[in-house]
N, C-alpha and C positions, 0 to 999 in steps of 0.2 A: 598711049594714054592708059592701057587698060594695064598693061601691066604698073606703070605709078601706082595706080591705084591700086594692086594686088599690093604692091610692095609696101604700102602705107598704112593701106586698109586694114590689112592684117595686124600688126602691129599695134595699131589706134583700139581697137575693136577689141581686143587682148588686154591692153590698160585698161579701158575703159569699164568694163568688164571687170577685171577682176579687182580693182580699186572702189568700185562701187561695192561688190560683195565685202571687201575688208573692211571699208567704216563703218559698213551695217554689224560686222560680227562686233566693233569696236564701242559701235554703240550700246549693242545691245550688253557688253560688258560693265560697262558699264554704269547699264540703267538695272541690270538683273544683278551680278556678283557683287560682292562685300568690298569695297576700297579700302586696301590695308591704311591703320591711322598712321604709318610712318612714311606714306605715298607724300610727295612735296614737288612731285613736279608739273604743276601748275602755270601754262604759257598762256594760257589764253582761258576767255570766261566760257567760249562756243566751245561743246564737250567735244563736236564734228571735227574740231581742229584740236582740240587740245590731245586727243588721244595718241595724234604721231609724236607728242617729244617727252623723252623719258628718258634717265641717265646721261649717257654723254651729251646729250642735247645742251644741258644749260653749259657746259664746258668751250660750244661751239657760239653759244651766245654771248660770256664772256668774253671768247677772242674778238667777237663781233664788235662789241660794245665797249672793253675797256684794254685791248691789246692783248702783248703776253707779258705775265708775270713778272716780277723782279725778285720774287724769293717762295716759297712753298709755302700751303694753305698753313695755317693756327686751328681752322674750323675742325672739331673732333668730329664731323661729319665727312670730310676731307683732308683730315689730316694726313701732312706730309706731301699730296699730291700736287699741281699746279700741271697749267695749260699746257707747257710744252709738249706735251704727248700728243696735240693735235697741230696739224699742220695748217698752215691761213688759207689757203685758195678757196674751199669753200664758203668758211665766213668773210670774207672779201668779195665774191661773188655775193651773198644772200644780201652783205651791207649795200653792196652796188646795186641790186633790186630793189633794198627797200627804199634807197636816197631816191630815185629816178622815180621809184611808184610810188610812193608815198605808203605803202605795207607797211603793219609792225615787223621787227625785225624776225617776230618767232613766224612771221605769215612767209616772208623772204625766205628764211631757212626752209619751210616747206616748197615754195614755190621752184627754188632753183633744181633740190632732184628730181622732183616730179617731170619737170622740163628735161631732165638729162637723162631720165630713165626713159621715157618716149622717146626722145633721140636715140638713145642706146638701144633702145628696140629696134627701131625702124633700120639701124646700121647692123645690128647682130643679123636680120633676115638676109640682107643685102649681102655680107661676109658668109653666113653660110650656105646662101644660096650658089655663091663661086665656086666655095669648096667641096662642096654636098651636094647639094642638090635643092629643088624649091621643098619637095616635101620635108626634107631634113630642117629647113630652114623655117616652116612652119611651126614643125614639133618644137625646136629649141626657142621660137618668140612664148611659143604659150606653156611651155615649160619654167621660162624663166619669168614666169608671170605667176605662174599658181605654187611651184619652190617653196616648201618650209623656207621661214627668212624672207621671201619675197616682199613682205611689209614694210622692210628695210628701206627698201629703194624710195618708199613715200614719204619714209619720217624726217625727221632733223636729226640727219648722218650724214657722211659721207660717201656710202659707196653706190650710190646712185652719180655722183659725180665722178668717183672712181672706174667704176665701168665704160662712164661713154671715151674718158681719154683713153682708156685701154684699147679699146673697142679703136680707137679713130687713130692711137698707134700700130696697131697691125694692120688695120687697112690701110694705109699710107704705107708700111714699109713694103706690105706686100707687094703695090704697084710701084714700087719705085719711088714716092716723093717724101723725099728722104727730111728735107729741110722742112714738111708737112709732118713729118712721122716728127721727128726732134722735138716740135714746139708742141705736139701731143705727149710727148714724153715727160718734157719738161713740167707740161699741164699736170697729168699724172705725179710726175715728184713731190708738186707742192702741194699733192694732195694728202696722199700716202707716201710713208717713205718708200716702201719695197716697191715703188714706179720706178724706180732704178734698175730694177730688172729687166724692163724693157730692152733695156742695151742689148741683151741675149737676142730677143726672137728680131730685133733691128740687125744683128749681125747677120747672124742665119738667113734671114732675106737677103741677103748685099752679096753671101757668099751663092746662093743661089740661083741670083740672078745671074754674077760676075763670071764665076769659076767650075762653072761645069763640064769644062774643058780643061786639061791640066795645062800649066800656065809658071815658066820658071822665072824663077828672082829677077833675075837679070832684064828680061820683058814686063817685069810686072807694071811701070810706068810709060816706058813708052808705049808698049803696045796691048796698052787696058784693056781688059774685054767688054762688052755689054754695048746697048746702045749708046748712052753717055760718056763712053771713054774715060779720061780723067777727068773732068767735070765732074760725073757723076763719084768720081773717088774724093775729091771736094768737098764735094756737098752730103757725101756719107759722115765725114770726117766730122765736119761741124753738127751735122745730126747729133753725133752721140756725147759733142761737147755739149748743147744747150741745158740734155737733163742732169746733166755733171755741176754747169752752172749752177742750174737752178738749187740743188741737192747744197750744192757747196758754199751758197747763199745764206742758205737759211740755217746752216749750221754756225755761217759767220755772223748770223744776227745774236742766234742763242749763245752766243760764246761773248759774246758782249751784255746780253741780257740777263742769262746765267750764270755767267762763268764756266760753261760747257759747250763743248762743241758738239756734242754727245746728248744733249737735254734731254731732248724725244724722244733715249732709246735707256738712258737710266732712270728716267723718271717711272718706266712702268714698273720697279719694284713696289714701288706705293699704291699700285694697285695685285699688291701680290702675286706681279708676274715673275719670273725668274726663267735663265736658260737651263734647257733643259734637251738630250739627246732626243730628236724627234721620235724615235722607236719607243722611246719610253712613255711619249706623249699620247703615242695612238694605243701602246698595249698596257698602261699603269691603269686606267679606269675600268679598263675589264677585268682585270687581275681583283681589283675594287671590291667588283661586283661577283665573282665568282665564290673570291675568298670570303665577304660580306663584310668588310670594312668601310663599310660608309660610302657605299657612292650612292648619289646623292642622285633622286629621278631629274635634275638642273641640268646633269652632265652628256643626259641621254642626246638631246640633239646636237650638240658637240660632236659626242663620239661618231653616231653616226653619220653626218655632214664630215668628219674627217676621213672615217673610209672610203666613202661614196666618190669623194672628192681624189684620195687615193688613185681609185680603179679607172677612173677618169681620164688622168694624168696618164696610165699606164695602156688607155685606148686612144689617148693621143698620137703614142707612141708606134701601136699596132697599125694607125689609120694611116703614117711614117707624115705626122705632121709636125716635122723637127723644129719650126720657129716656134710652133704654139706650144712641144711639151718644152722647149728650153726656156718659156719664161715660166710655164704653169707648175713645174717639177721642181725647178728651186722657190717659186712662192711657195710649197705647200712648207718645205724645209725651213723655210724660213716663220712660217706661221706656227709650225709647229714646233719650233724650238720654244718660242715663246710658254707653250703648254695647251692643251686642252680648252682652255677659257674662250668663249663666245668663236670658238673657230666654226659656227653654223653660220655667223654671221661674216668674218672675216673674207671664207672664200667665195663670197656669194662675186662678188664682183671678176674673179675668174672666168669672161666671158668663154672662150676656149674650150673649157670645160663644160658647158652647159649647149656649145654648137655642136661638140662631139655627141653630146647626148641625145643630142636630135637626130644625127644619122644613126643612132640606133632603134631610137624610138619610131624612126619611119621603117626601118627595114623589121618592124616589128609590132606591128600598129593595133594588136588587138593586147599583145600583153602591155601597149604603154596604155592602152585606155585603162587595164586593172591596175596597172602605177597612179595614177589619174586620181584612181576614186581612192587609193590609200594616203597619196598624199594632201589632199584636198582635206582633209580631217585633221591632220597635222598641222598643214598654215593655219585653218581656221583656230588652231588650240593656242597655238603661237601666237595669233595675231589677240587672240582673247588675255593671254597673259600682260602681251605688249602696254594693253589697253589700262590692265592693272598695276603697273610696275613690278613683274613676278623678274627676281633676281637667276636671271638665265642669260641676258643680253651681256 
């Protein structure tokens, strides 16, 4: 009993905690800074709620409230853009909260990460605690709670949702349940697209489990290795179809909706995204700022959240934690082809990344306390913009 409670307590005490500090800095933003007059995103009259939703927010309330699109905005406000760029799971979830609880829909959208971001805490302890250790798994719950970006997890977004599939896909592949890990994956696809990624760190377990014994062609079915035998090859197999499905779905709805099967992923020119050689993504903003062409102080937590996140990826690797860096090493590639733009925010849901960082942070517990008080200044500046709609997210 006492350890439940360690393992909840923690976690509960950590949200609790540091979500109450954020709506205060939220507020106070509030009630002290200047509201730019071209600020418009207005969900609620209670300022305590209105402060979590800001840009993409009304995007996730229109898939909420009126589907997806049949043709690109007219609005010069949004011109050229349309929904497809987000994927439904979470506004289907937040709809299904507000139908069942009677919430407005902008109270649902907050309600459902807040709910998955505590769950995703309380599994992040639990997974790093296996791999790590309990103090590792400490530092990474309250780490990933104080995190430049961490405010994230409370507003009306997605990667508070993104996270706990993540999270509740490698823990199921890790033990073996595999048809468990699938419908996690699956969950993950219709969130974000690069949940597809999951397939990696799903194989890497299977093969870990299966084949750490060499094992020739010829035996490979009759005499399967592992406990499951061919069953267990079964039930891998369909694992890694569901999130295939799911992916495959929803490209067959856009290609009917759109006229693309593609919608999600050429729509972001319209927000000025374009691909881009990832090297070029992490070293063109400093080149920027060295040469003095315009970078812009917007880009700073970008850049830094992209190396941070980097080095990460690269002590996954050290720690020889091959299912985690095989999905965390092609998301970063993949977020950074996109470019530089809100990748502070992108990678936050990289659970992975943030448990490796807790076994350092334990094997080093007086310099993470000076990390602590540096970054603590940072969320709070973050969380002050947030509050303002400063064009950074």
């Amino acid at each position: 009993m006492a350890g439940l409670i360690s393992g909840i307590g923690i976690p509960v005490l950590a949200f609790a905690v540091s979500r109450l500090a954020l709506l205060l800095i939220g507020l106070l933003a509030r009630d002290l800074a200047f509201v730019p007059e071209d600020y418009v995103w207005v969900y609620d009259e209670r300022t305590w709620l209105d402060i979590w939703g800001v840009w993409d927010t009304g995007w996730f309330m229109s898939v909420m409230y009126n589907g997806y699109m049949v043709a690109v905005s007219t609005n010069p406000d949004t011109l050229s853009q349309a929904n497809w760029a987000f994927f439904p799971l979470y506004p289907m979830m937040a709809y299904a909260v507000s139908e069942l609880t009677g919430l407005s829909g902008f109270g649902a959208l907050l309600v459902v990460p807040n709910l998955c971001f505590l769950a995703a805490l309380i599994w992040i302890r639990a997974e790093a605690k296996a791999l790590y250790g309990t103090a590792s798994a400490n530092w990474a719950v309250v780490f990933l709670c104080v995190i430049p970006g961490t405010h994230v997890f409370s507003s009306a977004y997605s990667e508070a949702t993104f996270l706990l599939f993540i999270v509740g896909t490698l823990a199921m592949a890790r033990k073996g349940h595999w048809l468990m890990a699938g419908c996690m994956a699956a969950l993950a696809v219709l969130t974000k697209n690069f949940g597809v990624l999951l397939l990696a760190p799903m194989a890497v377990y299977f093969l870990q489990r299966n084949f750490t014994q060499p094992l020739s062609a010829r035996n490979l079915i009759s005499e399967f290795p592992g406990s499951g035998g061919r069953g267990e090859l079964v039930r891998f197999a369909v694992s890694l179809v569901l999130p295939c499905l799911a992916l495959g779905s929803f490209m067959l709805f856009l290609y009917f909706r759109a006229g693309d099967f593609l919608a999600f992923a050429t729509i972001q020119s319209a927000w000025g995204r374009s691909m881009a050689l990832p090297i070029m993504s992490l070293f063109s903003p400093l080149g920027s700022l060295v040469g003095n062409h315009g970078f812009t102080v917007y880009l700073w937590p970008n850049v830094i959240a992209a190396w941070v996140a980097v080095a990460l990826c690269m002590a996954l690797l050290l720690k020889r934690q091959w299912a985690h860096a095989s999905f965390c090493i092609p998301g970063m590639l993949l977020l950074l082809s996109a470019g530089i733009l809100s990748i502070f925010r992108l990678v936050l849901p990289l659970a992975p990344l943030w448990m490796v960082a807790g076994s350092f942070m334990a094997a080093r517990p007086k310099l993470s306390w000076l990390l602590l008080l540096l970054i603590l200044p940072a969320e709070a500046l973050l969380m002050w913009g947030w509050a303002l709609g400063w064009p950074i997210f």
